[in-house]
N, C-alpha and C positions, 0 to 999 in steps of 0.2 A: 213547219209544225209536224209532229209528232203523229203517225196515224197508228192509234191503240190497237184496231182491230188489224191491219197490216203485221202489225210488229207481232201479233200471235201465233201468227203462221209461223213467223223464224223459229218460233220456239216449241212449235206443234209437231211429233214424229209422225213421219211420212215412210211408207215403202219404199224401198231403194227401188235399183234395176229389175230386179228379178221377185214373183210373185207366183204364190201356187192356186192354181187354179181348181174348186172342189165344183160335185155338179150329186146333188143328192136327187136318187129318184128311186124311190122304194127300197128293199134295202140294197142295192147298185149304188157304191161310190165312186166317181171315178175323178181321175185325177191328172194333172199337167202342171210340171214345174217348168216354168218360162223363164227364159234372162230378155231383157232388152237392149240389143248393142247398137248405138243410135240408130239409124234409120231400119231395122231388123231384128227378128226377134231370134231366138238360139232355144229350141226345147230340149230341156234339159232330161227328161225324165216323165212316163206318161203311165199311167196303170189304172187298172180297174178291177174294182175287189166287192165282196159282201159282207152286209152287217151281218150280223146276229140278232143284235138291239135296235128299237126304233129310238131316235134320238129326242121325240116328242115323248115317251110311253115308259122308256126305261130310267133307270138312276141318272141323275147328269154325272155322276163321276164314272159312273161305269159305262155310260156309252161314250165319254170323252176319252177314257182310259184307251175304249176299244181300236178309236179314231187312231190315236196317237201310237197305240201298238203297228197298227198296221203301216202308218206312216213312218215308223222306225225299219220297218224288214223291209221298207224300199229303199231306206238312207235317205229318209226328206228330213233337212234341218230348219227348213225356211219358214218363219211363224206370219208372217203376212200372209195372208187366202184370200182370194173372190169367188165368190159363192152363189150357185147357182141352186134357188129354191124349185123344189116340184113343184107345176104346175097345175096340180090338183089341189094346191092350197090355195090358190085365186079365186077372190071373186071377183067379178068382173060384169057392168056393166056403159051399155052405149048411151050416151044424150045428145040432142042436139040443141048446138050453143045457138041463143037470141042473139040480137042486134044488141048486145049493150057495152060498155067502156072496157078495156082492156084490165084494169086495175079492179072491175068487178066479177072478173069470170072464175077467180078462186074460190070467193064466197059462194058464188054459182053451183060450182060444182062441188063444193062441199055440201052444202042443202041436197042436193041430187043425191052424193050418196048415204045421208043422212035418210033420206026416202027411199032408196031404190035397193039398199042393201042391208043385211038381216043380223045389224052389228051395228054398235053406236061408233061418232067419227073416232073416238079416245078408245075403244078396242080393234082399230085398225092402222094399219100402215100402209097409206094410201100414196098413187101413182098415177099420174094419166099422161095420152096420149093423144094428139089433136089432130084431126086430118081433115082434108076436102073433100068435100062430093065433089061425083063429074059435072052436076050441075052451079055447081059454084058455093052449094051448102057448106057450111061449118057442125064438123062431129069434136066432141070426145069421148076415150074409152077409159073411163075409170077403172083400176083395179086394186084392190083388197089384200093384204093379206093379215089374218088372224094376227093381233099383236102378241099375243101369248106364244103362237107359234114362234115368232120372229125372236122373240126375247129366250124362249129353252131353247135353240137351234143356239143362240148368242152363247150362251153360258155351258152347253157342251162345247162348242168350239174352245171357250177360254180353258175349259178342264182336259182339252185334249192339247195346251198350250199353244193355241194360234191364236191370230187376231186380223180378223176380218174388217177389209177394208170395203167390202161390199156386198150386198146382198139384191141380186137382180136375177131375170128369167133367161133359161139356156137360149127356149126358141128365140126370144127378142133380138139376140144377139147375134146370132149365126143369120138370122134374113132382118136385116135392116129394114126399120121403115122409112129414117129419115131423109134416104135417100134417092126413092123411088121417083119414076116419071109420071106420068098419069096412069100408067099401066100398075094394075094391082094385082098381087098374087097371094095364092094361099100355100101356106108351109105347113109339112107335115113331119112329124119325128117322132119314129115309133123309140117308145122306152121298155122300161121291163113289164109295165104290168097293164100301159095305155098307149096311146096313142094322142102327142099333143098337136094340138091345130091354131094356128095362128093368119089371119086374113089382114093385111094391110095395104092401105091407096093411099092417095093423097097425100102421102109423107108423115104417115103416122099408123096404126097400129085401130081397123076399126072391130077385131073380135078375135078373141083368147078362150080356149076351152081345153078341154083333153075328151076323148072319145073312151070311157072306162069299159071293162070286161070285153074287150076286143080279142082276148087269148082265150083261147079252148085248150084246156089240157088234152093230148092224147095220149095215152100212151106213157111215157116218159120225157115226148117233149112236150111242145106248144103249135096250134095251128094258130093265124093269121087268121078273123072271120072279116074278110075282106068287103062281102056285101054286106054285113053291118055298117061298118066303117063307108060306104056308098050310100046307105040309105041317110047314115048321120047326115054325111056330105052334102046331099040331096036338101034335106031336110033346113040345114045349116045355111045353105046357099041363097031356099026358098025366103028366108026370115030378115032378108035381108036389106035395109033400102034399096029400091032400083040402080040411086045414085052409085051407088056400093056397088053391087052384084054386076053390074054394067061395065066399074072399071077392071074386074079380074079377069084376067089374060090368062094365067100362067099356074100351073100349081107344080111344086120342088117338096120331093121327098128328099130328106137330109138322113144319110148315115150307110153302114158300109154291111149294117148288118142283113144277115136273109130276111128277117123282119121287113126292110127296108126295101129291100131288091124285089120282093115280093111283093108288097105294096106298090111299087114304081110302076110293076109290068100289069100287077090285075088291074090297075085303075084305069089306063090309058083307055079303055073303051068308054069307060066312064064320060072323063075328060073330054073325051075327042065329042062325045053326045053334049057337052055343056059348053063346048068350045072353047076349050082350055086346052091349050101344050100343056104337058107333061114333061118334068125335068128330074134326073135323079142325081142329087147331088153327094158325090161320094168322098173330095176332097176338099181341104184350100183352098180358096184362092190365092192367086198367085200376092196377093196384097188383102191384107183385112187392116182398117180401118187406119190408112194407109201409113203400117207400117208394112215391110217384107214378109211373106210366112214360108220355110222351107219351102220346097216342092214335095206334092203328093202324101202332105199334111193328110191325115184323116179327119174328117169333119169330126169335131168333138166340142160339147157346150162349155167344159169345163177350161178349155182351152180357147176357145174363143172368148169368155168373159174375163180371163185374166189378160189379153193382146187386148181388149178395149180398153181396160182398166189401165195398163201400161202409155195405153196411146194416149190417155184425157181425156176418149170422149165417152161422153154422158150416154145413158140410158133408164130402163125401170131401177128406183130405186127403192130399197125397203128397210136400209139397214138405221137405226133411230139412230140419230146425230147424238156426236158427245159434244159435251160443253163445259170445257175445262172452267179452272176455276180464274184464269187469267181470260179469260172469254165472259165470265162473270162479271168479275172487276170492270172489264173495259164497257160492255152493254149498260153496267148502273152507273157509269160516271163519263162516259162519252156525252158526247153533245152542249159541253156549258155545264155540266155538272158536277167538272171534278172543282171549277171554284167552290160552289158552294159546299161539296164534301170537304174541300179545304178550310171553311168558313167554321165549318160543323165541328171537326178536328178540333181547332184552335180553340174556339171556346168549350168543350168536353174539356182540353188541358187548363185553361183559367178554371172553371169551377173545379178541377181537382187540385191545384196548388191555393185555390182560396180555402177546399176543407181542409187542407193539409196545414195550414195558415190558422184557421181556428182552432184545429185540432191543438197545435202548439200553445197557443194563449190558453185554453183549457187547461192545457199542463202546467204550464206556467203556475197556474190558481193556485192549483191541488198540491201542486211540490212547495208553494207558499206555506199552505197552510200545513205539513205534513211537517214540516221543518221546527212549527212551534211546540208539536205535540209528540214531538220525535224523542224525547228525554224523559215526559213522562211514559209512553208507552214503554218504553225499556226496561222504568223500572217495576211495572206490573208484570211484565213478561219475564223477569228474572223470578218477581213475588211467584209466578205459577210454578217456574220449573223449582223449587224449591220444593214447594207443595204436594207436587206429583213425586219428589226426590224421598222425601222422610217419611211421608204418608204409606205407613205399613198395607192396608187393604186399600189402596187406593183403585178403583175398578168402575166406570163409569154406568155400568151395568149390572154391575153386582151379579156378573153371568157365574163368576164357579160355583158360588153361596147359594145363586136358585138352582143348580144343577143340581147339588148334594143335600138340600133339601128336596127336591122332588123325589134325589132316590132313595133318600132315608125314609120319607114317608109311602113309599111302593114294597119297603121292605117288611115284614110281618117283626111283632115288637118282641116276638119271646125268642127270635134268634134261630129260627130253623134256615134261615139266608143270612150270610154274610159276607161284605166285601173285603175284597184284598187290597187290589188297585182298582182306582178308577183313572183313567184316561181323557183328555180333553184334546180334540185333536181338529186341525181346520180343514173344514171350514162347519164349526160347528157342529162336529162328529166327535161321540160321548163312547168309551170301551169301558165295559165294566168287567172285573173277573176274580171271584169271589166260590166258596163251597154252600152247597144246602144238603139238606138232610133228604129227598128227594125230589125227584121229576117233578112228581105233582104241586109240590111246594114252590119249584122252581115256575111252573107253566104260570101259579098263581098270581105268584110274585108280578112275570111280565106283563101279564095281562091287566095286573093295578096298574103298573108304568104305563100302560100304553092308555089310559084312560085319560093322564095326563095332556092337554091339550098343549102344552109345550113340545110333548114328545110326540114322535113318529118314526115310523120305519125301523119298526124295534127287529135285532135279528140276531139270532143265536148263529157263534163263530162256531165254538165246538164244547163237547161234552166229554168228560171223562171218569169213570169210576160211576158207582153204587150208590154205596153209604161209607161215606160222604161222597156227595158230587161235585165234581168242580166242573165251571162252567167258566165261556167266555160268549158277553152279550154284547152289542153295542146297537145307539142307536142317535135319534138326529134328535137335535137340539133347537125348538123354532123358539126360543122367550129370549129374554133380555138376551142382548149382545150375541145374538144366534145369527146375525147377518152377513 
């Protein structure tokens, strides 16, 4: 047997090898074009540039235009992307799971964010994350993102002509949760305008935030406020279940920037007082998510969520599922349904060849009876054209006869106006053009015509001469046969 939803995939386009990698964070875009040559990946092409436009704020043609320009002066032709949303667009929060069936913890935790977050479940695009305490407890970390966001981020990509096969978070990706041993660590990855923190154990992901206004302009650059970014830490650590806070070991700054290097080195006293190693992670690994990665890769989010994407494996997801129209089909008539859609067919065709059936014997009647009456209609239809043939005023309106009566009797009787031609024109549009003895006689004149309730929209063409004046008037015609 035939499996409908199987056979969709055949027909569903898919990324080839090679996919580009985008990673938006303020206006910073950066970027990595990957090939996948079986067991290794090949980067093609890597850069990083600034908007001008925010992609949420501005035109979607115009910040897509923007995208696309810039992805031309680097010679990107490849319309597949994964996409890595800023992480100040999360909300995010922690619950912990009860004792109950496996089949019931969706609904669970849809209720949670129903309560717990400041946004109904249908204006979000939600994601979670499940992990263990050290003591044997059960977490997840729901997170949020704006579905409006997700959907204008969607429609400037298509206007910049790409077409995103994902939408997930840089840090998730570059520090793995679902890998980890019981030892849990906090990642940190300074960006343009924040600083994102990421805490996961237990093989899942138990708290996601960004630490904002961590940059002090000086000058013409930026300072690092590092005991800021400590006290967060502090603070972040404190709030944390014991179960939690008990399994982080290790905390990884990720990135090659001074941002990053400076972060790495101010904290270590930090750390060392909370008993955490300190790790600064500046490269690849030699294997991410086990495909190959060059050597001495630069850690980069945009590049990392495209090598997952290539590899298969899953993470946060946000991007809202399409659902062709052969995906449609197969969902309404799967399961024992397409007999009966067969059933339903079949009789829709019998009552349409039954109307079609009466329709006929109908005609039948009428072409009956039409047959008998077909030689007398003929010859009354000769008797009229006849009628209308010799009949000198023959006019069903007697429209020209009320026309020239109206403006016979508009005209003054002792002859100070008088017509030349008059004009009959369609669509019931009257030219009259005729001499009077003057203006005033002439103004007279129209203004009796215009009393007329047949007429309207009376208007002098033009005037010539004194005494005698010639004129040309015309105007509309609403009486008999004026239609």
């Amino acid at each position: 047997m035939i499996d409908l939803k199987q056979l969709d995939k055949l027909f569903q386009r898919q990324p080839g090898s090679s996919l580009l990698g985008l990673s938006f964070d303020g206006s910073r875009l950066e970027g990595a074009l990957v090939r996948r040559t079986n067991g290794s990946v090949e980067i093609k092409k890597t850069f990083a540039v600034s908007l001008s436009l925010d992609p949420l704020t501005a035109e979607v043609e115009l910040a897509g235009r923007e995208i696309r320009n810039q992805l031309d002066a680097e010679q990107i032709r490849e319309r597949w992307c994964a996409v890595c949303l800023p992480l100040n667009w999360a909300l995010t929060l922690t619950v912990k799971l009860p004792e109950i069936p496996e089949e019931d913890v969706a609904d669970f935790l849809q209720i949670e964010a129903e309560r717990g977050l400041p946004y109904s479940p249908d204006e979000l695009m939600l994601a979670h994350s499940r992990f263990i305490g050290a003591n044997g407890e059960k977490f997840a970390t729901l997170v949020g993102i704006p579905r409006e966001h997700v959907t204008r981020l969607e429609a400037v990509l298509q206007a910049a002509q790409l077409r995103p096969v994902t939408f997930s978070l840089g840090l998730t990706a570059l520090q793995r949760a679902d890998v980890e041993s019981g030892d849990g660590t906090l990642a940190l990855l300074p960006g343009e305008a924040n600083v994102a923190m990421q805490i996961s154990c237990g093989g899942g992901v138990a708290n996601l935030r960004t630490f904002d206004g961590v940059f002090e302009q000086v000058g013409a650059g930026r300072e690092l406020q590092v005991e800021q970014i400590t006290r967060e830490l502090r603070i972040t650590l404190g709030q944390l279940p014991h179960e939690v806070r008990d399994a982080i070991k290790r905390v990884r700054v990720f990135g090659r920037s001074e941002a990053a290097q400076e972060l790495a080195e101010e904290l270590r006293g930090a750390a060392d007082s909370w008993g955490l190693k300190i790790e600064h992670v500046r490269d690849h690994a030699a294997e991410e998510f086990g495909v190959k990665v060059p050597g001495g890769t630069a850690v980069s989010s945009a590049l990392t969520v495209a090598v997952r994407r290539l590899a298969g494996v899953e993470g946060f997801e946000f991007l809202p599922p399409k659902i062709s129209e052969w995906q449609k089909l197969t969902e309404r008539y799967s399961s024992g349904k397409l007999a009966y859609a067969g059933m339903g067919a079949g009789a829709v065709a019998l009552s349409v060849m039954l109307a079609f059936f009466i329709q006929q014997i109908v005609l039948w009647h009428w072409q009956s009876k039409w047959s008998h009456m077909e030689k007398r209609v003929g010859e009354l239809t000769q008797m009229r054209d006849q009628i209308r043939r010799y009949r000198p005023w023959y006019d069903e309106s007697v429209r020209t006869l009320s026309i020239l009566k109206r403006v016979t009797e508009a005209f003054p009787q002792d002859g100070a106006v008088s017509a030349k031609t008059i004009e009959l024109r369609e669509p019931a549009r009257v030219t009259c053009s005729g001499t009077a003895r003057s203006r005033d006689v002439l103004f007279k004149t129209l203004d009796k015509l215009r009393e007329a309730k047949e007429v309207s929209d009376v208007h002098i063409e033009n005037t010539r001469g004194n005494t005698p004046l010639e004129f040309t008037f015309n105007f509309q015609w609403n009486g008999p046969g004026g239609q």
